[in-house]
N, C-alpha and C positions, 0 to 999 in steps of 0.2 A: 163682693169684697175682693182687694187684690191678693193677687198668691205672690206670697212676699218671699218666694223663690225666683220670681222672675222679677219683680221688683230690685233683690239682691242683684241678678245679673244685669239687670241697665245700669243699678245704681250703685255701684260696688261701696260703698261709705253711706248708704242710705239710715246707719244709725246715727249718723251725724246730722240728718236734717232735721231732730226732733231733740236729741241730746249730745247736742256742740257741748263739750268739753275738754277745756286748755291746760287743764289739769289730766288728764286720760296719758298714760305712758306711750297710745301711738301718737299722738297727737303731732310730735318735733317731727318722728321719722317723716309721716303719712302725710305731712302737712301739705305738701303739693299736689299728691293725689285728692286729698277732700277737697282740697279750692280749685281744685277744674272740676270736682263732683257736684259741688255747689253753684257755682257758675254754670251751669251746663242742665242740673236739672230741679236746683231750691236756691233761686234768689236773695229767698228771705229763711235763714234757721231759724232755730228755737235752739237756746241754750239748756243745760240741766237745770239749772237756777230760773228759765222761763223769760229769759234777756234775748234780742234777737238780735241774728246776724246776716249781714247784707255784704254780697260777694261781686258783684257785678259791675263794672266799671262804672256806668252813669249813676248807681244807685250810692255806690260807697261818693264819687265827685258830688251830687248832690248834697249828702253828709257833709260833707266836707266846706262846701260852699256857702250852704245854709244854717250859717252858725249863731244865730237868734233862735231859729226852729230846733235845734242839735245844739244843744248846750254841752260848756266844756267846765261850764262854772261851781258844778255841784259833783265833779270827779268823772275822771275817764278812763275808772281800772276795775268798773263793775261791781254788783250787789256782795258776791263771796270772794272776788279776789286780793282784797286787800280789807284789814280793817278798817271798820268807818272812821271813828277815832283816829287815822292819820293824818298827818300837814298835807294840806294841798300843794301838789306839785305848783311851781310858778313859773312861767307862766301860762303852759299848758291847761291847768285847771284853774282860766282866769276864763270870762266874760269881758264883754268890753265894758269901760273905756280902761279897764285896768291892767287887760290884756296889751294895749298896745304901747300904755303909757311902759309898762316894763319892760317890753321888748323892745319898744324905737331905743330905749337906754343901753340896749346890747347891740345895735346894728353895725355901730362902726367896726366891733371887732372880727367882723365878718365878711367884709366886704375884700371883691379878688383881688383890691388895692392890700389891703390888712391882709390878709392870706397869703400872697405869693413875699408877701417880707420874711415870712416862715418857712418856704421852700428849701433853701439851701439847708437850716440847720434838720430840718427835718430828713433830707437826703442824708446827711450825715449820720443820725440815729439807725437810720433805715440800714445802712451800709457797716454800721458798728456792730448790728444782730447781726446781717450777713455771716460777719466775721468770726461770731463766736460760733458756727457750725459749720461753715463752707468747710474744714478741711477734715471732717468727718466722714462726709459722702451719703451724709440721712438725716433728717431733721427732722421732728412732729411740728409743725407748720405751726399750728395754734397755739403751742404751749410756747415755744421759741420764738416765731416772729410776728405773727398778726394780734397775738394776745398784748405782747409789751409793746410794739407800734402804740396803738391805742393808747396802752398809759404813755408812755414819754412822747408821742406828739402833744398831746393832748395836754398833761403837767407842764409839761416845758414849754409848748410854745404860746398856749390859752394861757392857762391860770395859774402859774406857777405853785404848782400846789407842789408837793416832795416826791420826789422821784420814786424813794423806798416805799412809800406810802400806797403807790396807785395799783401795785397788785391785790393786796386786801382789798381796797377800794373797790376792785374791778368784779372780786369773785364774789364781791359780798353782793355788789347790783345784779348781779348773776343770776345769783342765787334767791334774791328777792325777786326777781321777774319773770324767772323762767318757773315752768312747772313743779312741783312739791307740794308741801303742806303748808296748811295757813301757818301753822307754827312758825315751820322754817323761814316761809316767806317774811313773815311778819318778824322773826328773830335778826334777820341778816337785812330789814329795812329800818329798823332801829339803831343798828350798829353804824350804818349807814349817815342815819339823820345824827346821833352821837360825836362819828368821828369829822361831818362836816361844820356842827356847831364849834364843838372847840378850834378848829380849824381857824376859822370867821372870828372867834374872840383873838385867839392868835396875833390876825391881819389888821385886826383894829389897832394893837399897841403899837402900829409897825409901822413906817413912813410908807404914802402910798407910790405903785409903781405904776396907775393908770392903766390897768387889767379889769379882766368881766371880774375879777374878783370885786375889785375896788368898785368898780359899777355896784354891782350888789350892794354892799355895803353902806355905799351913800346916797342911793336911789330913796327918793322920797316922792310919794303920790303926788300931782302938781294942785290937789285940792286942798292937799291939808290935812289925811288923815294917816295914821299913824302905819310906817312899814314895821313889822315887830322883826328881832334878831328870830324869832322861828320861821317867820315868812322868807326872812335872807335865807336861814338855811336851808330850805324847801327848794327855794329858788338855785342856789349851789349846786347841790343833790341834783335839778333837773337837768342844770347843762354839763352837770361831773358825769349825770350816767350815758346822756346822749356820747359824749365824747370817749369812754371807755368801753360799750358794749355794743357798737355801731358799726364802725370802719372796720375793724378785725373782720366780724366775721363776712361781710361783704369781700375781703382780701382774701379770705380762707376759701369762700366759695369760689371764687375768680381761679385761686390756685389748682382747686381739686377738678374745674371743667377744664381748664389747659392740660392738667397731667391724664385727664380721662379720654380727652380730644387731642391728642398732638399735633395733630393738622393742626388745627385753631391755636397750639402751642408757637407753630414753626410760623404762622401768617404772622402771629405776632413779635418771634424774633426779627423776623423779616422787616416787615415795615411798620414802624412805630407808630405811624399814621394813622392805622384801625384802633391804638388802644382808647383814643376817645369815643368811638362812640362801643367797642369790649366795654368800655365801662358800665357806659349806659344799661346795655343787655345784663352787666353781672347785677347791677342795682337790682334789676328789673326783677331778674330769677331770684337772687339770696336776700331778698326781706328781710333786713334784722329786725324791726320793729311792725310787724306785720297786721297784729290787731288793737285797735284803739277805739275806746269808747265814748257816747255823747248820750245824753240826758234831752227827751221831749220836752217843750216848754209849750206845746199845745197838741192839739192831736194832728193826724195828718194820715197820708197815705203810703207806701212805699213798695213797687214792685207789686200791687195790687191787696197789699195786707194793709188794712185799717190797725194804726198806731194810736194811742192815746197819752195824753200828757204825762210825765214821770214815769215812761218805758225808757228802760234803755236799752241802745244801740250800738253794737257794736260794726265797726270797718274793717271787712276784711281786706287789707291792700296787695296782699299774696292771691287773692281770688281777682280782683281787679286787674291787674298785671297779667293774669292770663287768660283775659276775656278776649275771645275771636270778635266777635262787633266790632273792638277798636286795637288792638294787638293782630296783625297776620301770623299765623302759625305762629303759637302765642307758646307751645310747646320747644321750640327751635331756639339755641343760643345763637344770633345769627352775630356774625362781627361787624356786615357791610348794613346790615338794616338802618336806613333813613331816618324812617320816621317812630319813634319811641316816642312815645306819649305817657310811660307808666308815674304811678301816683308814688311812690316807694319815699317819696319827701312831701308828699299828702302836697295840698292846695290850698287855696284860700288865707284867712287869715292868720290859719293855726299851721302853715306852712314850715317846716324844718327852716330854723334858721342856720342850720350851719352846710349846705349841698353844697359849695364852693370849697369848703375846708377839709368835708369825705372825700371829693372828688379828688382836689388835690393829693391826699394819702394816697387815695388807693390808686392812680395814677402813679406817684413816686415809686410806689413799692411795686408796681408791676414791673416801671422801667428798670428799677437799680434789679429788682429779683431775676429776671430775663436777659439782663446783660452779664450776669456773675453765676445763674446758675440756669446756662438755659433750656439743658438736656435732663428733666426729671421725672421718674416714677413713680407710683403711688405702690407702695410697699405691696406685694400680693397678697392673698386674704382679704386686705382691710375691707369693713362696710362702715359707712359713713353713719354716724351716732349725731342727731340732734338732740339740742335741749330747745324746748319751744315754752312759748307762754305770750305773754308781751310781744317780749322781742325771740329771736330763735338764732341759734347759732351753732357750729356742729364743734364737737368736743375734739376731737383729734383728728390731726391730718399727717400718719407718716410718709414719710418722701424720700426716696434714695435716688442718686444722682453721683457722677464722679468727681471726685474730691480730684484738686488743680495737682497736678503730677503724678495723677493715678496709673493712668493709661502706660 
């Protein structure tokens, strides 16, 4: 037998290869130390609930690609993480051909034609937070700029949903995604699917403005069978939360390695040239939506563990991202790296539809934050607090910097 004292020391998360759970309070902090634990020495976990999870870059692209054998159709948020009795996300937790019939219906608002029409007022937003704290000299990053980004690009330039609106919105998919109790989760995904139906009845009495709203709304299957107002809502819900608990904290994390790195701070005052592919590396490292799950529709094999039909599988794309096979010094935020390959907008047919729209954000917000605040530090003390689950996102970011006519 092994002496699971030396096992502790090769595998420092070694209880995570038997009882992966997203629920566990270290789970947000630790998250990137268990996904190079995993990667490095359990390909394949076992969750508590007996679900497995796969870390490894070819293993989670696999998943991903092979979306007949890794079904998305029977839910991809696991046996205890969410009640069964919920609306299926749409169109996430679609199968084909219904999967794509609803999503070619969303393509055009996404496209870097349809995005960069939104650039300018989005600079403006961006530049409006600036303002409300630039002459302070300290900000909490999360709670003031990358939290309301999210909502007001997102309301205003997608779906014009109400501005006052998207912070509830915001804490509530939060709080349904990230770690807690099923209660909670389950309390603030109801509130959720509530304040998106009324919403949607709202839009119907209203002349249309040719928004993914209005998509929604008047999408109909091209067979002939019935889209119900709960399916619209589901479907709202899926691209309200991609768009409010996404882009932020990818901003947050971008902010907190420049204020931790100042070199990598000052390359980027310097030449605005490295922040496209800065971006790329920040995707890479701060995962917002890091674990997502799929349903066997036959048995199979993976990473050398025999699967059988109705296992589910979970993707770890934070374990993916830092596999050395296809990531070099997968640990390293490098600014000049080439070649990124990372999955952080997954592949295949269940592909993020919106990487053109984050990209853009969190590009804006880098450029307008670096030209108006571009000497900042990270409060002393602070240690960086995640909330993980789904998605993972760090709770506060203070930052002091000198206010325009301090000096």
């Amino acid at each position: 037998m092994a002496d699971p004292s030396i096992e502790s020391r090769v595998c420092p998360h070694a209880e995570w290869h038997d009882r992966f759970d997203m629920t566990a309070p270290a789970f947000g902090d630790d998250f990137d130390e268990i996904a190079v634990d995993l990667v490095e020495h359990c390909p394949v976990a076992r969750t508590v609930d007996g679900e497995y999870v796969v870390s490894r870059y070819a293993d989670v692209k696999r998943v991903l690609l092979e979306s007949d054998l890794f079904s998305s159709g029977t839910g991809i948020r696991g046996k205890n993480y969410f009640p069964k009795s919920e609306e299926m996300l749409r169109p996430n937790e679609m199968d084909q051909p219904e999967h794509a019939w609803l999503r070619h219906s969303w393509d055009r608002f996404f496209t870097k034609e349809a995005i960069a029409v939104h650039e300018s007022e989005i600079r403006r937003i961006i530049d409006g937070l600036i303002d409300t704290f630039l002459a302070d000299g300290e900000v909490d990053l999360v709670a003031q700029f990358a939290d309301p980004l999210s909502c007001r690009s997102f309301c205003q330039a997608v779906a014009n949903m109400p501005v006052e609106d998207m912070p509830f919105l915001q804490r509530a998919f939060q709080a349904a995604l990230t770690a807690g109790s099923m209660q909670e989760r389950t309390e603030n995904w109801i509130a959720t699917h509530q304040y998106v139906s009324r919403f949607l009845e709202q839009r119907r009495s209203e002349p249309r403005r040719d928004d993914i709203v209005d998509a929604i709304l008047h999408f109909e299957y091209p067979d002939g069978r019935p889209f119900s107002m709960g399916e619209r809502a589901s479907a709202l819900m899926q691209v309200t939360a991609a768009g409010l608990v996404t882009t932020g904290a990818v901003v947050t994390g971008a902010v907190y390695h420049l204020a931790s790195h100042p070199e990598d701070r000052d390359r980027l005052v310097s030449d605005r040239s490295l922040i496209p592919r800065a971006i790329e590396e920040f995707l890479r490292i701060f995962v917002p939506a890091p674990m997502v799950g799929r349903r066997l529709t036959g048995d199979t094999e993976l990473a050398g563990v025999r699967m059988t039909k109705g296992d589910f599988v979970w993707y770890n794309l934070g374990g993916a991202n830092r596999d050395p096979a296809v990531i070099d010094r997968p640990e390293v935020v490098d600014l000049y790296r080439e070649s990124n390959r990372h999955l952080t907008f997954a592949t295949g047919r269940h592909r993020c539809l919106g990487p053109e729209f984050a990209r853009m954000n969190i590009r804006v917000a880098l450029e307008q934050f670096l030209d108006r605040v571009p000497d900042f530090q990270i409060q002393p003390g602070f240690q960086p607090h995640f909330e993980a689950g789904m998605t993972r996102r760090m709770t506060s970011l203070p930052l002091t910097f000198d206010a325009p006519g301090s000096r």
